[in-house]
Backbone as CSV, one residue per row, in Angstrom:
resi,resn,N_x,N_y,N_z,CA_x,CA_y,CA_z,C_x,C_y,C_z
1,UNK,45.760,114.049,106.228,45.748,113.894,104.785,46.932,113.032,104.370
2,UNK,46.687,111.774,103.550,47.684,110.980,103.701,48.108,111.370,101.660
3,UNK,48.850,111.644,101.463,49.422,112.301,99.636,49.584,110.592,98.641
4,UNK,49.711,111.398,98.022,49.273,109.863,97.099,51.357,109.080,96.810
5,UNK,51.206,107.965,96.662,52.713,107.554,96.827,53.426,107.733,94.975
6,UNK,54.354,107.588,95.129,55.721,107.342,93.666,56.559,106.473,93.525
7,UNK,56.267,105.887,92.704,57.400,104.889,92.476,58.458,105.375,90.969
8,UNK,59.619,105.481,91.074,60.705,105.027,89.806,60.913,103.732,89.371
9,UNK,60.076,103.851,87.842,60.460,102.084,87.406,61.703,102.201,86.809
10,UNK,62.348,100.815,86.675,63.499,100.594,86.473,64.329,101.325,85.264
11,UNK,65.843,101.233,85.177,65.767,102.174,83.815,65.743,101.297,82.362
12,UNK,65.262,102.049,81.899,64.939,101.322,80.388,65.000,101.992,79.162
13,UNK,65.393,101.486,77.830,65.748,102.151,76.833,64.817,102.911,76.132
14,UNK,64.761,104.142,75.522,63.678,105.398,75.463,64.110,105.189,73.905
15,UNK,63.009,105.327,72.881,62.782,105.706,71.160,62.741,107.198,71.263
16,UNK,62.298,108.300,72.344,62.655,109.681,72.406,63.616,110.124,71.940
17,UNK,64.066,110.992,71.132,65.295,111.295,70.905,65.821,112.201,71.676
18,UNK,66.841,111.816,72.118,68.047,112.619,73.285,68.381,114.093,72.726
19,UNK,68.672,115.034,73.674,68.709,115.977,73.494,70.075,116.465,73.285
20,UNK,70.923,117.518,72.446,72.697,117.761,72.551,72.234,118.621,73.728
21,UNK,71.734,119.337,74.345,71.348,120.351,75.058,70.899,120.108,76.173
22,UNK,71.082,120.952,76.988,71.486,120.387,78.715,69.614,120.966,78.481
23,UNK,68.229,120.303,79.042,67.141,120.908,79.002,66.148,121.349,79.763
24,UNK,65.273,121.939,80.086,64.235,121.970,80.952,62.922,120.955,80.941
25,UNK,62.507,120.933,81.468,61.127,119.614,80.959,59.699,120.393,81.789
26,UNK,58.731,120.455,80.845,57.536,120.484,81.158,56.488,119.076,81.085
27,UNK,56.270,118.546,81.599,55.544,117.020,81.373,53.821,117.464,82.078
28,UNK,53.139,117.409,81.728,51.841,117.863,81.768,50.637,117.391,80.688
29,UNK,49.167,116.950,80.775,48.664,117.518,79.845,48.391,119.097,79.282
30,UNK,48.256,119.122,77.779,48.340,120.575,77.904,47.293,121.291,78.131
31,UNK,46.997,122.197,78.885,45.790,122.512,79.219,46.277,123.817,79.432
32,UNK,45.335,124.990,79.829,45.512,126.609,79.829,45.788,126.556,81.275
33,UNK,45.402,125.907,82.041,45.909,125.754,83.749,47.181,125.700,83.711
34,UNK,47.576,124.947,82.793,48.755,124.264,83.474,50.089,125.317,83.183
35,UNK,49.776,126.673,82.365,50.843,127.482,82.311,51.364,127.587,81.157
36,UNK,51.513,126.319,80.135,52.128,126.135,79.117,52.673,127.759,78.170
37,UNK,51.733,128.494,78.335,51.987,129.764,77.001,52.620,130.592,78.112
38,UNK,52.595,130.483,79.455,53.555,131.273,80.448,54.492,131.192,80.183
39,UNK,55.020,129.686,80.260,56.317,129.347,79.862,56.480,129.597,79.477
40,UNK,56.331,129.668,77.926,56.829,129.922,76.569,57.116,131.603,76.401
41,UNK,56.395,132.086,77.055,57.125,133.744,77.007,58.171,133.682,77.696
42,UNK,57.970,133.285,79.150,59.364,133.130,80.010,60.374,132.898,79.270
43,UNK,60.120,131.686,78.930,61.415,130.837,78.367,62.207,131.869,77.045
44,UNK,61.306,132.250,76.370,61.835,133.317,75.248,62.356,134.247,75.957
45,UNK,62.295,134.905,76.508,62.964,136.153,77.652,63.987,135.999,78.123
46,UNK,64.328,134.740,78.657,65.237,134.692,79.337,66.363,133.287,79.229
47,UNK,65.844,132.597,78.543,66.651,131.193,77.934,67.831,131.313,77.609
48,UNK,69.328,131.365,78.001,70.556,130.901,77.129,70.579,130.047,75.897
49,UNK,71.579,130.432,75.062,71.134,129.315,73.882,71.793,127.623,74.452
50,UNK,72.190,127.580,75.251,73.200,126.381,75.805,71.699,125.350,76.329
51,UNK,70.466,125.906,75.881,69.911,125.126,77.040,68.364,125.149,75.542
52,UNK,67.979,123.656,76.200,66.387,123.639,75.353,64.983,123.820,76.526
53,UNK,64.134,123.608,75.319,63.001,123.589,76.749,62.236,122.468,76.108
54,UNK,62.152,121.379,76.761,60.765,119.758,75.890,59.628,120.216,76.656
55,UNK,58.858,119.915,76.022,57.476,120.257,76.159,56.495,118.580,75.654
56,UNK,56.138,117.812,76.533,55.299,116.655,76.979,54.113,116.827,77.069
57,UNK,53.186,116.069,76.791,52.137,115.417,77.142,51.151,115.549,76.056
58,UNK,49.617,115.408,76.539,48.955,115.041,75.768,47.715,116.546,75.675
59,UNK,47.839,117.103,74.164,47.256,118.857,74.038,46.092,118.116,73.370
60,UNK,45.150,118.417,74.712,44.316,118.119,74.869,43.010,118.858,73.773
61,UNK,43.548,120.507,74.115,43.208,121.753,73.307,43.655,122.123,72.331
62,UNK,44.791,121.209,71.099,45.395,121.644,70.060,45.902,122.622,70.309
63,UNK,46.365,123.196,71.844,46.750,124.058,71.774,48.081,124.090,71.653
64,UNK,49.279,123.452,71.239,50.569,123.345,70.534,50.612,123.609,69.220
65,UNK,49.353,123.243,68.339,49.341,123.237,66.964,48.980,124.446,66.605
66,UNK,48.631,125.534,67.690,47.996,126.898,67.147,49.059,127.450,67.854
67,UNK,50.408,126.887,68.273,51.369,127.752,68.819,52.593,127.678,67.935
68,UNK,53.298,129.067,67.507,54.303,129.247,66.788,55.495,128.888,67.826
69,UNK,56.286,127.877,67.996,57.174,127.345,68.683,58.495,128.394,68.312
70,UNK,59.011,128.995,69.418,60.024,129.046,69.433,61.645,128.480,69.250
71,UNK,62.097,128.684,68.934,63.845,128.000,69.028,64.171,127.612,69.809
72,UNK,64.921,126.624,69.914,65.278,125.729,71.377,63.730,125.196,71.999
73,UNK,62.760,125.047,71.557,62.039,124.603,72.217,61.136,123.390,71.045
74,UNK,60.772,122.042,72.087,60.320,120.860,71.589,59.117,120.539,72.016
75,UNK,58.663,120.086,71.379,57.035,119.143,71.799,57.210,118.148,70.778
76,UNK,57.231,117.113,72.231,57.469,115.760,71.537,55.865,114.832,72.336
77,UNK,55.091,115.787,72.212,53.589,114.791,72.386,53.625,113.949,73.727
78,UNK,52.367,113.333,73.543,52.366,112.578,74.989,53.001,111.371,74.495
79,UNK,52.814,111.080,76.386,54.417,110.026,76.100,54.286,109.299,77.358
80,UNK,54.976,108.157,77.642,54.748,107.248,79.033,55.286,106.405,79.066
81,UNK,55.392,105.466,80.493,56.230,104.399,80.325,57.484,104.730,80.388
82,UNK,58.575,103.888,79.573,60.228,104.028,79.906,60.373,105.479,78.856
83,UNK,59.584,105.794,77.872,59.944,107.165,77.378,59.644,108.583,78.425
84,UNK,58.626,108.118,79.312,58.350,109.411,80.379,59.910,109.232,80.920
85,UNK,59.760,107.971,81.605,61.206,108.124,82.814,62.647,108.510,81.780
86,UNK,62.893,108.310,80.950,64.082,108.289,80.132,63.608,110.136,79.799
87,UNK,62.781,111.014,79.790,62.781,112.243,79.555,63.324,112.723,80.669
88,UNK,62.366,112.564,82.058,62.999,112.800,83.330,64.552,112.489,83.573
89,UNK,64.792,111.827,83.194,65.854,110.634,83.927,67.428,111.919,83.256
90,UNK,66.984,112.482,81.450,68.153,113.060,80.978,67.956,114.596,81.273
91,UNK,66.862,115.077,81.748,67.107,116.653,81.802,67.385,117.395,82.925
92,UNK,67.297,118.425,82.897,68.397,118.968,84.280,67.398,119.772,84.680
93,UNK,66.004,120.081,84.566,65.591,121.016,85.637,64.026,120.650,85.248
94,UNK,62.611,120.769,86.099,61.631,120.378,85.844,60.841,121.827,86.259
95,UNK,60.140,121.996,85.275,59.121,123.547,85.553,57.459,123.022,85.190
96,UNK,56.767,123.439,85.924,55.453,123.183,85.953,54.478,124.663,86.421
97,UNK,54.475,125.841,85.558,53.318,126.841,86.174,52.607,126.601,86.105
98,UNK,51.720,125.883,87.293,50.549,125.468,86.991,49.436,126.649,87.665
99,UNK,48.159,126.770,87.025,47.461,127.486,88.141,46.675,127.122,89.125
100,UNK,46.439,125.618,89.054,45.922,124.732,89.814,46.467,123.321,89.968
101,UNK,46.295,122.512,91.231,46.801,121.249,91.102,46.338,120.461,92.634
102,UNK,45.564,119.632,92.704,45.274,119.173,93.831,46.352,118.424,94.816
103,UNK,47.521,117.889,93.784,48.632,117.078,94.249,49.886,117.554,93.393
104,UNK,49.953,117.010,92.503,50.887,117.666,91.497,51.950,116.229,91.324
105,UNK,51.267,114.561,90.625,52.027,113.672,90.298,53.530,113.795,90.004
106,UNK,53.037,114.748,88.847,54.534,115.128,87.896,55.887,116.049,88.763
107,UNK,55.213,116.628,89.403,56.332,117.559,90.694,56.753,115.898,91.494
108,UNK,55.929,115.314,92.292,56.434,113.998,92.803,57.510,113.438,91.618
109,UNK,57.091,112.899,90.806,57.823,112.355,89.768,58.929,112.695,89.237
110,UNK,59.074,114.138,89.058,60.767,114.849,89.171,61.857,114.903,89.767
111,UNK,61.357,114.594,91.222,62.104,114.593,92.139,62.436,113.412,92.267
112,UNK,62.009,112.579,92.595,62.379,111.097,92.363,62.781,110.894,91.444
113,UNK,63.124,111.768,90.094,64.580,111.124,89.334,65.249,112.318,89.571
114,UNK,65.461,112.943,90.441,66.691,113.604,90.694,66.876,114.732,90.310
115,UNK,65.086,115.717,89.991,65.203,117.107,89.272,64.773,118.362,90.518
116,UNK,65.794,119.162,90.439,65.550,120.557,91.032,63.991,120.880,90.083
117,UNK,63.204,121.265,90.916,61.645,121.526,89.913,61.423,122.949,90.579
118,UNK,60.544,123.376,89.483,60.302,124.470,89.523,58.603,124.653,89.306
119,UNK,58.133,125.539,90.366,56.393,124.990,90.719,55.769,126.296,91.090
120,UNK,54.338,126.879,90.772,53.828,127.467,91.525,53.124,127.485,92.677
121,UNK,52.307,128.856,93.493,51.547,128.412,94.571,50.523,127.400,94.122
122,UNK,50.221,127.739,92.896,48.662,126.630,92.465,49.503,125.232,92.614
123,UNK,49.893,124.625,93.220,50.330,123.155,93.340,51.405,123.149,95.207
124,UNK,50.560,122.258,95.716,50.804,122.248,96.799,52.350,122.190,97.217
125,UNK,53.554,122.467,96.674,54.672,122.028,97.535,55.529,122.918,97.591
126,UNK,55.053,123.562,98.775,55.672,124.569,99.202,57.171,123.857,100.160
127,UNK,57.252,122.859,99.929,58.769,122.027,100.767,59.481,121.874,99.829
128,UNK,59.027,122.517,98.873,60.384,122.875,97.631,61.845,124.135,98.086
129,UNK,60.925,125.061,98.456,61.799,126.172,99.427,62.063,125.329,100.637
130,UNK,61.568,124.797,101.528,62.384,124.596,102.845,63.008,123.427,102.758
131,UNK,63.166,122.650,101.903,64.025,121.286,101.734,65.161,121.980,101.031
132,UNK,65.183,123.231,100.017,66.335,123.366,99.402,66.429,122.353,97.754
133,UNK,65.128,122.310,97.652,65.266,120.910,95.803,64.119,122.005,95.095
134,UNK,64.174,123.223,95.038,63.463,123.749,93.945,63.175,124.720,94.154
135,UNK,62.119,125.677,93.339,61.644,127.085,93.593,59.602,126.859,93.686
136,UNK,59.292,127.220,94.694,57.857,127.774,95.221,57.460,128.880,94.826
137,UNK,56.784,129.598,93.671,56.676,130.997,93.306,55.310,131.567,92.923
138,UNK,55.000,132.597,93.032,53.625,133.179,92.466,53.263,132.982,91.035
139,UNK,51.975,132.714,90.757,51.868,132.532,89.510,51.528,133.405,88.658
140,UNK,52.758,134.541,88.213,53.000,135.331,87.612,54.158,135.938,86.918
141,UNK,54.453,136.447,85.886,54.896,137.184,84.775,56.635,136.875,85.433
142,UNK,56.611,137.775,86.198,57.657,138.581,86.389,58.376,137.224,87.550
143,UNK,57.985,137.066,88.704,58.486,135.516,89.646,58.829,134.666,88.554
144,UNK,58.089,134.208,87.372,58.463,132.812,87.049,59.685,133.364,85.672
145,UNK,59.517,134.791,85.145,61.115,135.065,84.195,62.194,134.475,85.268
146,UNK,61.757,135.657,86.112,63.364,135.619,87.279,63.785,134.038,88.070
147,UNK,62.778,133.576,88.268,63.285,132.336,88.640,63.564,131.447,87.306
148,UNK,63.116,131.591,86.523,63.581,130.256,85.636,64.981,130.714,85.162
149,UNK,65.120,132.250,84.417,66.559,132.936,84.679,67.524,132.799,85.609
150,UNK,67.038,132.853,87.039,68.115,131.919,87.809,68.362,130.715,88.027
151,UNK,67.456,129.792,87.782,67.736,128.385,88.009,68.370,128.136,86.494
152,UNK,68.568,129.025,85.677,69.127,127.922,84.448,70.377,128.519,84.188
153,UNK,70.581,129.798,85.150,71.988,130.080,85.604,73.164,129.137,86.554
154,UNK,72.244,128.454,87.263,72.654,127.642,88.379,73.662,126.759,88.167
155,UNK,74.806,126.798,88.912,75.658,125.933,88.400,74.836,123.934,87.839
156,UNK,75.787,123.568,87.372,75.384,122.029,87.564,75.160,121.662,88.300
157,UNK,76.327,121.560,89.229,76.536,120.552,90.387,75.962,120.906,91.543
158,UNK,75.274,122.019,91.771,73.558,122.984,92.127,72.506,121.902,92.024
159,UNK,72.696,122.649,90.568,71.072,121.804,90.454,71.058,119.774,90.771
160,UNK,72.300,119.589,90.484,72.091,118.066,90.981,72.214,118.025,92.587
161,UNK,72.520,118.592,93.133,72.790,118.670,95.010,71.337,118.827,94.989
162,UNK,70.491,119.749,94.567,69.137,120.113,94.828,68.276,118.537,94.235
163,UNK,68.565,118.276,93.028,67.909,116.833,92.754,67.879,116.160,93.692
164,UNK,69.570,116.009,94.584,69.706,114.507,95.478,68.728,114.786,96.739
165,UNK,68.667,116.172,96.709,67.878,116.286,97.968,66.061,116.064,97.947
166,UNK,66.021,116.328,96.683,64.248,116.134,96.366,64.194,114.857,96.229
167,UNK,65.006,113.909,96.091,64.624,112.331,96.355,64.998,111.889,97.271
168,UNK,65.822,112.620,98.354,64.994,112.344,99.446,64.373,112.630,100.224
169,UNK,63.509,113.996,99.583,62.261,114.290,100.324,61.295,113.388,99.731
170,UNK,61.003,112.722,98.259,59.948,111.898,98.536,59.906,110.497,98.952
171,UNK,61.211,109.814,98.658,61.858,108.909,99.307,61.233,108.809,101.171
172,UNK,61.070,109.671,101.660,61.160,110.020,102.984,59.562,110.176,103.034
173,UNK,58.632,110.993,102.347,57.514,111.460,102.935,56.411,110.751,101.536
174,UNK,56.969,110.370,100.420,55.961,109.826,99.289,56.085,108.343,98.861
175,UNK,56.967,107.768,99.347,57.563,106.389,98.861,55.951,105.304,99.300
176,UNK,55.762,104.256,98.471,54.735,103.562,98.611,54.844,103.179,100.441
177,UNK,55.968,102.761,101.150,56.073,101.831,102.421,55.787,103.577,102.813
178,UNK,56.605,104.521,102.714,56.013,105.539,103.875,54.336,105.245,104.116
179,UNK,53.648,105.708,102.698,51.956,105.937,102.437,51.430,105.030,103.312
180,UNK,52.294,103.318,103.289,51.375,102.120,103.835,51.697,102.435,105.623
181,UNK,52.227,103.147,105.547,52.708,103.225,107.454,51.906,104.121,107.941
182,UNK,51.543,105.240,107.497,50.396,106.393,107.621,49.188,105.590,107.819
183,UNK,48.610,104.924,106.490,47.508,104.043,106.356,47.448,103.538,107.665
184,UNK,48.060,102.780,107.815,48.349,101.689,109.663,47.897,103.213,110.590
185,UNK,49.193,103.515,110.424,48.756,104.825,111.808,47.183,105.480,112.145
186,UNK,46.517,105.467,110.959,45.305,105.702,110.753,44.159,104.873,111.520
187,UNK,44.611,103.474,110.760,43.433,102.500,111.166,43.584,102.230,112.910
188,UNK,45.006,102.186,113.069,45.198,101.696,114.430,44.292,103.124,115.385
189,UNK,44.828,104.402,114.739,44.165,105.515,115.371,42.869,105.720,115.811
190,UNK,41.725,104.922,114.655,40.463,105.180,114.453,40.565,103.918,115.367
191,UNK,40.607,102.576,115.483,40.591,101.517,116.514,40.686,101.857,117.868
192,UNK,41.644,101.911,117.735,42.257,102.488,119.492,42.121,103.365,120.338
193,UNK,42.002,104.761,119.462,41.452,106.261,119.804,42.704,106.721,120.178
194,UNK,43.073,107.719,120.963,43.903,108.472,121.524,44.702,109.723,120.481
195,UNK,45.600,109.545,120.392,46.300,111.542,119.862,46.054,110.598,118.539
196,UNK,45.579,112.000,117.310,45.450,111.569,115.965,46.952,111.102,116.016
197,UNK,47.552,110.438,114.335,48.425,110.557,113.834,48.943,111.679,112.953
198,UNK,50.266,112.131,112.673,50.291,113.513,112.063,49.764,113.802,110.701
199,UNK,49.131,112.432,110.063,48.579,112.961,108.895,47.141,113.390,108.799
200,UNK,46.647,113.102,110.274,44.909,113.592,110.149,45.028,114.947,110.733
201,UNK,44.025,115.424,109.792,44.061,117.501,110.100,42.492,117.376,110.257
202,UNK,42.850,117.857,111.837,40.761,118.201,112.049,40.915,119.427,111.877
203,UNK,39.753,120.198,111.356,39.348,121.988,111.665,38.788,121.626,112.839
């Protein structure tokens, strides 16, 4: 299985307005999969006031407009381009409960600007725990209070050691030249025959 690649475009000036508040970022469409009203209890439970929570993308279900927003917390709509990367680029931690996710772009995309993320089992990256750049958790109540409570306890200079390390886990295993070297390994594999390459999984 060869994962789909990421690129960081260059940096560029964002019309978003900057946050005084060190923040969390949800970037998603909004959809009932994707966790959004999880969060939002979490985040009420257990949030310091030192810290916000932005809330991205495109509510698909009006379901922001039938939600009584809490304090410290933003929805600034969908968004893309140098305003996506300039959201990523200023906040300090990336959370996504999703309950499903075949890949999970936006988990790629965090890490490559340098965010400790925070993910459930419904989204494949469980090399969040063994790389040391985030939290892997059940998608439920009580895992995602306590972890988001500890990661927004986490010192700074934590959560950025954990960033440097999630870019270079995709740096290493998602970068466009990795994807095109797999591709090769593939074709040459299916040509030539002999031991698969490590990205083909037979049952």
């Amino acid at each position: 299985m060869i994962p789909n690649g990421v690129d960081l475009p260059p940096e560029e000036e964002s019309s978003v307005q900057a946050s005084d508040r060190r923040y969390a970022l949800f970037l998603s469409r909004i959809h009932v999969k994707k966790g959004v009203r999880e969060l939002l209890e979490a985040w009420v439970a257990v949030a310091p006031d030192d810290w916000e929570l932005v809330i991205a993308g495109q509510d698909e279900q009006g379901i922001m407009r039938r939600l009584n927003l809490p304090p410290r917390v933003r929805y600034v709509g969908p968004i893309d381009g140098s305003e996506k990367w300039s959201l990523y680029r200023n906040a300090s931690l990336f959370v996504l409960p999703t309950y499903s996710e075949n890949f999970g772009v936006v988990v790629a995309e965090a890490l490559m600007a340098g965010l400790p993320v925070i993910t459930t089992h419904g989204a494949p990256w469980e090399c969040l725990e063994s790389e040391r750049c985030g939290w892997w958790i059940p998608m439920e109540p009580g895992p995602l209070r306590e972890t988001l409570r500890d990661a927004l306890a986490t010192h700074p200079d934590e959560l950025q050691a954990m960033g440097r390390r999630g870019q270079t886990v995709v740096a290493q295993r998602f970068s466009w030249p990795e994807i095109a070297r797999q591709m090769v390994d593939v074709y040459k594999w299916m040509v030539r025959g002999g031991s698969p390459p490590e990205c083909v999984v037979k049952d």
